[in-house]
C-alpha positions in Angstrom: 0.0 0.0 0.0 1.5 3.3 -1.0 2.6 5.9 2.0 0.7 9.1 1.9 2.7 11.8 2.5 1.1 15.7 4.0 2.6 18.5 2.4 3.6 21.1 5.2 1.1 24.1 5.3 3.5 27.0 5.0 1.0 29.2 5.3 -0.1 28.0 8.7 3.4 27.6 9.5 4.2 31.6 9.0 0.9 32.3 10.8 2.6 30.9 14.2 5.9 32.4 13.7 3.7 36.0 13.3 2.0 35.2 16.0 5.4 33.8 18.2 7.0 37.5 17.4 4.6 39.3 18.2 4.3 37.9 21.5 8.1 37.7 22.3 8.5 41.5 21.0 5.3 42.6 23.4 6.9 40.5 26.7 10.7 41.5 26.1 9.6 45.2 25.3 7.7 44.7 28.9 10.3 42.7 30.9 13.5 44.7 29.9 12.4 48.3 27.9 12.3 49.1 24.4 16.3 50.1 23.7 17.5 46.6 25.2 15.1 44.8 23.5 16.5 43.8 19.9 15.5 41.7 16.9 17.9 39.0 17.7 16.3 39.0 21.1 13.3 38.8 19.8 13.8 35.8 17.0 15.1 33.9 20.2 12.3 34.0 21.8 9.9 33.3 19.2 11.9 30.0 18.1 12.6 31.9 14.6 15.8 32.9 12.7 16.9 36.2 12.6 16.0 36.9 8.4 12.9 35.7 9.1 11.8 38.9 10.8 13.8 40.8 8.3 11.8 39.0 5.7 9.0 40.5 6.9 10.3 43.7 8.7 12.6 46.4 8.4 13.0 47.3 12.4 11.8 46.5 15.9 9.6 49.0 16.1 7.4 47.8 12.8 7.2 44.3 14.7 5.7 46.4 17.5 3.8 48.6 15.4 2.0 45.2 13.8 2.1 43.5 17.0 -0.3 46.0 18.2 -3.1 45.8 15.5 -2.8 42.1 15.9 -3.8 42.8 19.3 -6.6 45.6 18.4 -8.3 43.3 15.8 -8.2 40.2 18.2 -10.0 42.7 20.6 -12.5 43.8 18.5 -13.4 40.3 17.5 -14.1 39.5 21.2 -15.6 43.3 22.0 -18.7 42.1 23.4 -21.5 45.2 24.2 -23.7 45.2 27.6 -26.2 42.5 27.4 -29.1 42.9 25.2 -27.2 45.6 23.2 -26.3 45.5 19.7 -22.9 46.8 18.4 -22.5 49.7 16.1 -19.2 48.9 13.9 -17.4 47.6 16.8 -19.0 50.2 19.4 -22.3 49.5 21.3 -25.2 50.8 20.3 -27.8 50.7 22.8 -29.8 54.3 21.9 -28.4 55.8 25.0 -25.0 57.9 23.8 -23.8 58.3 27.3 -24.1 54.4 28.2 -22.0 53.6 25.7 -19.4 55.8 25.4 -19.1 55.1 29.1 -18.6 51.5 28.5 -16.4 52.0 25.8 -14.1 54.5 27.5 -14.1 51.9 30.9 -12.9 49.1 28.4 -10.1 51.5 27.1 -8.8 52.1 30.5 -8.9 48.1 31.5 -6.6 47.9 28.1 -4.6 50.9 28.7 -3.9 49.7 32.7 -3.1 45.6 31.5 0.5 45.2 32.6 1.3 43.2 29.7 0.4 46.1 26.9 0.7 49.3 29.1 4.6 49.4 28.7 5.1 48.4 24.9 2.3 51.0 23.8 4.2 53.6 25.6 7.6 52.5 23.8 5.4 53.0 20.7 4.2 56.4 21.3 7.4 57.7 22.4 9.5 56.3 19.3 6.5 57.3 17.5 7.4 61.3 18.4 11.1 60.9 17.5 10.7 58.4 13.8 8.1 60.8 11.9 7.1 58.4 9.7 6.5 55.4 12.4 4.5 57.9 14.1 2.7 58.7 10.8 1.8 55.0 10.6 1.1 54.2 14.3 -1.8 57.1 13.7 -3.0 56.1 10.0 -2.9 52.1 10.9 -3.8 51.8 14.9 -5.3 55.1 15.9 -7.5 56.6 13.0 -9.7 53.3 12.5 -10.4 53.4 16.3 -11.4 57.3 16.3 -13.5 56.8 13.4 -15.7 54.2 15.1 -16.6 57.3 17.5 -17.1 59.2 14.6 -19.7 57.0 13.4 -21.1 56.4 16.7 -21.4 59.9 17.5 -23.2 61.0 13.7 -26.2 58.4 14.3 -26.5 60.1 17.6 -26.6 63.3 15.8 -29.3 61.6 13.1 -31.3 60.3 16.9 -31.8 63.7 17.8 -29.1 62.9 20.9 -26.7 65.9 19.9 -26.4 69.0 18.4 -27.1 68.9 14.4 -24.2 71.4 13.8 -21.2 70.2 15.9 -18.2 68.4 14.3 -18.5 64.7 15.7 -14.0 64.5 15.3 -13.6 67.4 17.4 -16.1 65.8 19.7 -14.5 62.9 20.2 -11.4 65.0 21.1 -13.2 66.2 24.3 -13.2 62.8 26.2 -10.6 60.6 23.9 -7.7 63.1 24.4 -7.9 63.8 28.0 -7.6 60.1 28.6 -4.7 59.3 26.6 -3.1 62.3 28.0 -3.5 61.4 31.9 -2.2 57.8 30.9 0.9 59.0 28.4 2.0 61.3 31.5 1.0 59.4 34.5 -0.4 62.6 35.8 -3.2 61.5 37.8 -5.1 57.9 38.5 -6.6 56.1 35.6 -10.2 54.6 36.5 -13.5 53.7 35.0 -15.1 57.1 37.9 -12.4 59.2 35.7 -13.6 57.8 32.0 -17.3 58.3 32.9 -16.5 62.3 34.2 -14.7 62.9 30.7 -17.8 61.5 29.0 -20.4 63.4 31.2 -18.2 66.7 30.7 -18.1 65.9 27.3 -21.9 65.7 27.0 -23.1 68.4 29.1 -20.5 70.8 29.5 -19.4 72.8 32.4 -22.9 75.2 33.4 -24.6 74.3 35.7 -27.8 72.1 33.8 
């Protein structure tokens, strides 16, 4: 009887070693900093050779930069919205604007406090300010499809009567999005889900008395 032989999937095969870096790069980044962290580092402890990250990347800090939207669209797969609420694009839409912006921005500071990312993002946004164009890419690729969920989310409360007709739903977002990354870039104050929920209520109803 003849012997049937399986051709290796090498398409499977790459899929683990992604997946292998992009774990080693997110735990070295976190155990011993971005600038000791290095691609050779890295290769060893994803059980790959060196070219093969070359093959795919140019530096460290595109591993990390892919690492993290392997991460985002693994979390948006698994988003799940408050019970009995139906997601709009990736954010909950439940009819009641402040709900879920306020569950959304609580699930952004559970991510934002989660040992394992909260030091690699960092080494991201800082190399991010000093190489332009990985900074260009960190907000094209991982930031501006995020914001523009809000975007969306924030127009069909404009079309439900829930905001103003005439205000610009990018720079809304600003109000409560950029105070958050802010507090957690600089460490300035306590990160919490009673600190996300004053941002959105500010947000929504200003500063006067109502």
């Amino acid at each position: 009887m003849a012997t049937r032989t399986t051709t290796p999937d090498a398409s499977r095969r790459s899929e683990r070693s992604r997946r292998a870096i992009y774990e080693a790069a997110l735990s070295l980044i976190g155990e011993v900093g971005y600038r000791r962290t290095t691609i050779e580092a890295i290769a060893a402890r994803a059980g790959v050779g060196k070219q093969t990250i070359y093959r795919w990347w140019s530096s460290k800090a595109e591993v990390l930069l892919e690492a993290f939207l392997d991460v985002g669209e693994q979390a948006n797969e698994a988003a799940a919205a408050p019970p009995g609420v139906e997601r709009f694009d990736g954010l909950p839409n439940s009819g009641d604007l402040e709900a879920d912006l306020k569950f959304v921005l609580r699930a952004t500071v559970d991510e934002l406090l989660d040992p394992k990312y909260d030091l690699p993002a960092r080494a991201l946004a800082a190399e991010g300010v000093v190489d332009r164009e990985l900074g260009r890419q960190v907000v094209e690729r991982l930031l501006e499809p995020s914001l523009q969920l809000y975007v969306q989310r924030l127009e069909a409360a404009q079309e439900a009567g829930e905001l103003r007709a005439d205000l610009d739903p990018r720079i809304a977002l600003e109000l409560f999005v950029s105070p958050l990354a802010q507090r957690w870039l600089q460490s300035s104050g306590p990160l919490s889900h009673a600190y996300a929920d004053s941002l959105v209520e500010y947000a929504l109803y200003g500063l006067a008395p109502r």
